[in-house]
N, C-alpha and C positions, 0 to 999 in steps of 0.2 A: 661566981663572978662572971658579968657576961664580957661580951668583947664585941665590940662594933668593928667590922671591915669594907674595905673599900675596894677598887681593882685599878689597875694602872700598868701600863705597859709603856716601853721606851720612846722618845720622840723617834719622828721619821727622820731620815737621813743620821740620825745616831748607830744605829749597826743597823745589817741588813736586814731588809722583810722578813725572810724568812726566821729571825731569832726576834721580834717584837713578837712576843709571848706577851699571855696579861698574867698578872702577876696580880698573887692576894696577900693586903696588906692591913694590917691592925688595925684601926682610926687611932689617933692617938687621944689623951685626955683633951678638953677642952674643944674650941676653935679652931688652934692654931697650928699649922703643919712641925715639922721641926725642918732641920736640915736634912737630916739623915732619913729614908727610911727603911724600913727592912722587910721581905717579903717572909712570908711561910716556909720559902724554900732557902732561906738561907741570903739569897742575896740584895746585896745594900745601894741605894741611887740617892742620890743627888735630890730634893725636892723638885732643881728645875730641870732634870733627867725624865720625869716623867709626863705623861697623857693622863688625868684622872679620868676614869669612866665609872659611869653610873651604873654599870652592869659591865659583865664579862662579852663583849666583842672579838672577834678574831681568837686565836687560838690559843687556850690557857697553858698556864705554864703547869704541868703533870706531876712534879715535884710538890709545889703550890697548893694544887687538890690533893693529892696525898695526906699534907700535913696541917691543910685548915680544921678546925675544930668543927665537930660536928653538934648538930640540936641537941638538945635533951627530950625527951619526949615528952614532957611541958609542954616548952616552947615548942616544938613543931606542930601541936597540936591545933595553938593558939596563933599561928600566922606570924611568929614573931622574928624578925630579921637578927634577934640579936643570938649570939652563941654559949654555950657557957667554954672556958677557958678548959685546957687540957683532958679535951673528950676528944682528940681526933681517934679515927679508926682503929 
């Protein structure tokens, strides 16, 4: 199964600079955002709590990387963005 992710970190003026971490987050099925959503590292925001970014920016959340899943060696081979599901480290 692969898993599409995306990055996303808190609005400004939401908590301080210093804890807007970027956070990795699932894409979910479809188009459609949901309400909720949840990082890697356990924690849940608000859809309109978050900055979507197209890439990781500013300082990842370490928890985050820890427990994003990793390539298969297939796909890393083949340049492929997508992951397979429950191969993290």
């Amino acid at each position: 199964m692969t898993v599409r992710l995306f990055f996303g970190r808190q609005l400004p003026g939401t908590v301080g600079e210093s804890r807007r971490v970027v956070h990795v987050l699932k894409a979910p099925p479809g188009d459609e955002i949901p309400k909720q959503l949840a990082a890697f590292c356990g924690a849940v925001f608000g859809r309109d709590e978050l900055e979507l970014l197209g890439e990781i920016r500013g300082m990842p959340c370490e928890q985050c990387l820890r427990e994003t899943p990793t390539p298969t060696p297939e796909l890393s081979e083949g340049g492929s963005p997508e992951l397979e599901e429950g191969t993290s480290p």
